[in-house]
N, C-alpha and C positions, 0 to 999 in steps of 0.2 A: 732586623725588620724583614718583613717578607711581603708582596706585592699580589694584589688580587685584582679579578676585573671581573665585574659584575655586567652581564650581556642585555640585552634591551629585552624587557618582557619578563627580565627574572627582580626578585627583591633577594636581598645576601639580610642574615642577622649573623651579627660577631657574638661571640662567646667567651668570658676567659677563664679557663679554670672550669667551666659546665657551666658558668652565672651568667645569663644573657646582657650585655652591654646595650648595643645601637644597634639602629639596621640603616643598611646602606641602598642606596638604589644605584641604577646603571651610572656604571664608569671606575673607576681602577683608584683603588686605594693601597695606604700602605697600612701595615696590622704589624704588633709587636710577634715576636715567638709565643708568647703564651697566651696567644689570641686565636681563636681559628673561627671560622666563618662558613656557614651553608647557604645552599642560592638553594629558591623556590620560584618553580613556575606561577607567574601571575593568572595564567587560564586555566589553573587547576584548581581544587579545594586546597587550602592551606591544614596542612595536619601536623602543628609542633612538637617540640621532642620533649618540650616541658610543659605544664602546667599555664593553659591559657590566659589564665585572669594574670598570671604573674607580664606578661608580655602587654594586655588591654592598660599595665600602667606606665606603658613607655606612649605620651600623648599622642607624636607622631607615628606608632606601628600604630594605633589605634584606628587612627583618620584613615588607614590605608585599605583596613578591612571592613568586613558586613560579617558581622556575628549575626544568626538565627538558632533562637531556642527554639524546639519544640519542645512543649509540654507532653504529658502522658493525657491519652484520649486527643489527640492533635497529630496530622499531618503535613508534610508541606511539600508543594509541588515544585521542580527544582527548575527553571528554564534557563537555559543559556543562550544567549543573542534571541530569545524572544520564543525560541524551540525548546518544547519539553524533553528536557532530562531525564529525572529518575523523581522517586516519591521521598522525603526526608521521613525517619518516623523520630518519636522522642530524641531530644537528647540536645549538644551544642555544635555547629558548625559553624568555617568559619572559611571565607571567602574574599579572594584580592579583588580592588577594586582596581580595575584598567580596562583595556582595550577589550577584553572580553566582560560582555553585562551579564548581569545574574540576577535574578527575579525572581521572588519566590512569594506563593500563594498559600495561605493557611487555611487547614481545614479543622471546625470543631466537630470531632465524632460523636461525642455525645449528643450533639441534633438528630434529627429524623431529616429533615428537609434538606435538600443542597444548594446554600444561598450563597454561596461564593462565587459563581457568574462563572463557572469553569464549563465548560461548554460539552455537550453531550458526547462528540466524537472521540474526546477526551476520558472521558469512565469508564469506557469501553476498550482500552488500552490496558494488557496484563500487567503491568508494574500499578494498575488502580482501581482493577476486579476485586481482588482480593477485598478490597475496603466499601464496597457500594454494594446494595440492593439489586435486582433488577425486577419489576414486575412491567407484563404487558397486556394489555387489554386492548383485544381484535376489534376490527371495525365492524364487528357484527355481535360486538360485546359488551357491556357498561359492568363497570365495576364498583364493591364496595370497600371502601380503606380502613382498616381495625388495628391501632394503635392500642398496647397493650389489652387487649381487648375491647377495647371501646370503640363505638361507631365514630370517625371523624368526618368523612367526608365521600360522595357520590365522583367516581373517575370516567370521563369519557373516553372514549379513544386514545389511544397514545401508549409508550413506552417513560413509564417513571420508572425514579433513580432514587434511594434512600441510603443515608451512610450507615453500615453496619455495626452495631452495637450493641449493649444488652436488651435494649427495649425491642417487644415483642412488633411486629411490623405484620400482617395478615392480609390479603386484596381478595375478598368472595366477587366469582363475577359469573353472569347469569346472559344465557344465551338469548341474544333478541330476533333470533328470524323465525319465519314462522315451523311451528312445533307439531307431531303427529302423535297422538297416542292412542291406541286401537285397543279394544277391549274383543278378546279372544275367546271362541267356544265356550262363551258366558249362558247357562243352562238358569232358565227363567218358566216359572208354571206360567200360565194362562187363566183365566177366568175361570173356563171349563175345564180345569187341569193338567191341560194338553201339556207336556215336557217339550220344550223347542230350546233350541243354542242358537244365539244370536251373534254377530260377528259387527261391529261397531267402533267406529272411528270418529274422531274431535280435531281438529285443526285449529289449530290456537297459536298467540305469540302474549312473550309477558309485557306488562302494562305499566306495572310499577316494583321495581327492582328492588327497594324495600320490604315490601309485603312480602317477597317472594324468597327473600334472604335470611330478613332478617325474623318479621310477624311470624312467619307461616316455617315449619320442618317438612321438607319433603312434600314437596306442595305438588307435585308431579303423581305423586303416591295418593293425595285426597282429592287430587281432581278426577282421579280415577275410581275412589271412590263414589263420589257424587254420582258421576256417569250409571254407574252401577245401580246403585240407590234411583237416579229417575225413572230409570229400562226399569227398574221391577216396577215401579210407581204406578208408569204409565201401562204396561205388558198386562201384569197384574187385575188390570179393569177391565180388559177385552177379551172377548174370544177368540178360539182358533180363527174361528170364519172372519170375526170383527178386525181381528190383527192382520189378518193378509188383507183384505180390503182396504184398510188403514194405514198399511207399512209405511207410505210418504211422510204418513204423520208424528212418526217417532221424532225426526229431526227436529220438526218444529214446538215440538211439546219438549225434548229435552232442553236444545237452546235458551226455550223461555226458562223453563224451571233452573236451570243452572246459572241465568246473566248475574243475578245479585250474589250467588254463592262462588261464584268463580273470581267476581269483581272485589271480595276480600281475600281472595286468595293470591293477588295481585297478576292474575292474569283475564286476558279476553279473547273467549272463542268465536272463530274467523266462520267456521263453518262444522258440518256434522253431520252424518245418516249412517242408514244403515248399510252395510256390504251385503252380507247373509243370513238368510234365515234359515235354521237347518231343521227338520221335523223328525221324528225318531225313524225309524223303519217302518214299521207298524200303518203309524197315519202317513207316513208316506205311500205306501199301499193304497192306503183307503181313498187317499186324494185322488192318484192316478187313475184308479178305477169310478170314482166319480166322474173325472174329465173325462174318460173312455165313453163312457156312458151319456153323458149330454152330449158330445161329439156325434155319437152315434143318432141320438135322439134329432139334433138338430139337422145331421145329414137325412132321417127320413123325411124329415118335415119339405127341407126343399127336395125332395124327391117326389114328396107326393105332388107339392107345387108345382115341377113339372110336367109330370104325369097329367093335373088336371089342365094345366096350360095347353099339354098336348091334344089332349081328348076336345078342346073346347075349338083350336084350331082344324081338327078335322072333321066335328061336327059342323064347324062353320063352313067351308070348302066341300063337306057333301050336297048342303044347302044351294052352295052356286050350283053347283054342278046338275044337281038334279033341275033348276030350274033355267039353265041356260044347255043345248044339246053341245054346240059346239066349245063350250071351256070341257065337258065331259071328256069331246074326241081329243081335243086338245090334248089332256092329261094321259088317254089313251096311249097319244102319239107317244109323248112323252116316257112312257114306260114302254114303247114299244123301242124308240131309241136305245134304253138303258139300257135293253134285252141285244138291242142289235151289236152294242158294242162288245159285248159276249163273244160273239159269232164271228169267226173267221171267215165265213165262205158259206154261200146258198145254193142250194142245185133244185130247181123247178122243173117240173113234170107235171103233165094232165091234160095239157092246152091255154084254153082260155076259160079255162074254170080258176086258174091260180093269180090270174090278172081279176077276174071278178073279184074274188077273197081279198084280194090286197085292196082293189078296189074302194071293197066295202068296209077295210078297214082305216081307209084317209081321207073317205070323201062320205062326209053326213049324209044322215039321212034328212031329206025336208018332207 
């Protein structure tokens, strides 16, 4: 006989001959020689030396474990004292029940959805990447969910989680803030067949994310089209002259003509006009020297109104003058001062002949 002692926290199973007999728990036994015996830690996995199901029919080893199957397309999440462990995948394990708890969560892969309440900070951990989806849709995003291609469901905001498997998984998601799209050195006749390039921009945000995803291809591409299509519509009707007159009114003739055609294209334009209008070389010429020309026209016009305004003040001021003597001397004076400030320095000579003269040039005659 030989004497064993099994320590607290461990389980012993006897053997005799390789054929499993009993298991023993903590405390000291005796075993024959052709017995022998292994001690397993209770806080670890149990992994036997022989064939499990032969041991599951000893009642009491049974009571003592936690077998978990996983299946194929199944996971399971492994925790220990309530802390996640490692991921099980297929297969049998098999786990002592004591002081250390063990807790484990199933997952079916073959779902799409992740309804087993395992909590987001959690899928985002590398031992359970590998087996999850990730799709995210910006707060300035909405998206759409295509399960093996088919439309399922409209996603708002957020980061969703899918378990990975063969079924096709797709999220199309469509920008919601507001959008520019410019129509560039866009070459357009005129009525009177003037060539002009016009430069033109739309301010938009989309409307309905459907329309736009799924109704419409490249709806960006035919809203640009439209744009194009009303510019010639409207351009097309006017003349050179009638179109620069008019230029305000592109915006508002496009806007109208595009609300219903934009509104099945599942977007709505916010706003629209025009940046530039560019005229060839040529009429560009022709313009400027039109503008030179009435510039010039208009500058003689108030030249002459000048001129007559002037002629009509001096005729009026000869009229006083002539018939009052002293506003005459007055004015006299007046250009005698101008004259004076001319003059640095006087030197008289003659007598009282040069007192007379100034005399008779300060003091009227009655």
């Amino acid at each position: 006989m030989k004497r064993i002692r099994i320590n607290s926290g461990k389980i012993g199973l006897i053997f005799q001959r390789g054929n499993y007999k009993r298991v023993v728990t903590e405390g000291a036994y005796w075993i024959t020689p052709f017995e022998d015996a292994y001690e397993y830690d209770m806080a670890k996995p149990f992994h036997p030396s022989i064939e499990l199901n032969i041991l599951l029919k000893d009642e009491r080893l049974a009571s003592m474990l936690t077998v978990v199957e996983v299946k194929d397309n199944e996971i399971a999440l492994l925790y220990e004292n309530k802390n996640f462990k490692t991921v099980l995948t297929s297969g049998r394990y098999s786990y002592w029940k004591g002081d250390t708890e063990f807790t484990f969560v199933k997952a079916d892969l073959n779902k799409i959805e992740i309804t087993e309440g395992i909590d987001n900070s959690m899928l985002i951990r590398k031992e359970i990447v590998p087996y999850v989806r990730v799709f995210v849709v910006e707060s300035f995003e909405k998206g759409l969910l295509f399960i093996n291609g088919k439309f399922e469901k409209v996603l708002e905001t957020g980061v969703y989680y899918f378990w990975k498997n063969p079924i096709t998984i797709a999220v199309a998601k469509a920008d919601l803030r507001q959008l520019q799209l410019e129509i560039s050195g866009q070459e357009i006749l005129t009525k009177d067949k003037a060539a002009l390039r016009i430069n033109f921009f739309t301010q938009y945000r989309v409307a309905d994310i459907i329309k736009v995803l799924i109704d419409t291809k490249d709806y960006e591409k035919q809203l640009y089209i439209l744009m194009q299509l009303a510019l010639r519509e409207f351009i097309g009707t006017l003349t050179l002259d009638e179109l620069l007159e008019k230029k305000e009114s592109i915006a508002t003739y496009v806007m109208a003509s595009l609300k219903d055609k934009v509104a099945n294209l599942g977007v709505k334009i916010r706003d629209c006009g025009v940046r530039d209008i560019i005229l060839p070389g040529e009429v560009k010429e022709i313009m400027n020297q039109v503008l030179v020309a009435q510039k010039k026209a208009e500058a003689n016009v108030i030249m002459r109104r000048e001129e007559t305004a002037s002629t009509r003040s001096l005729l009026n001021t000869a009229k006083l003058m002539e018939e009052n003597e002293m506003l005459f001397k007055l004015k006299e004076m007046e250009y005698v001062e101008k004259i004076a400030d001319k003059i640095n320095s006087i030197s008289l000579s003659g007598g009282n002949q040069i007192i007379d003269q100034l005399k008779d040039i300060f003091v009227p005659r009655k």
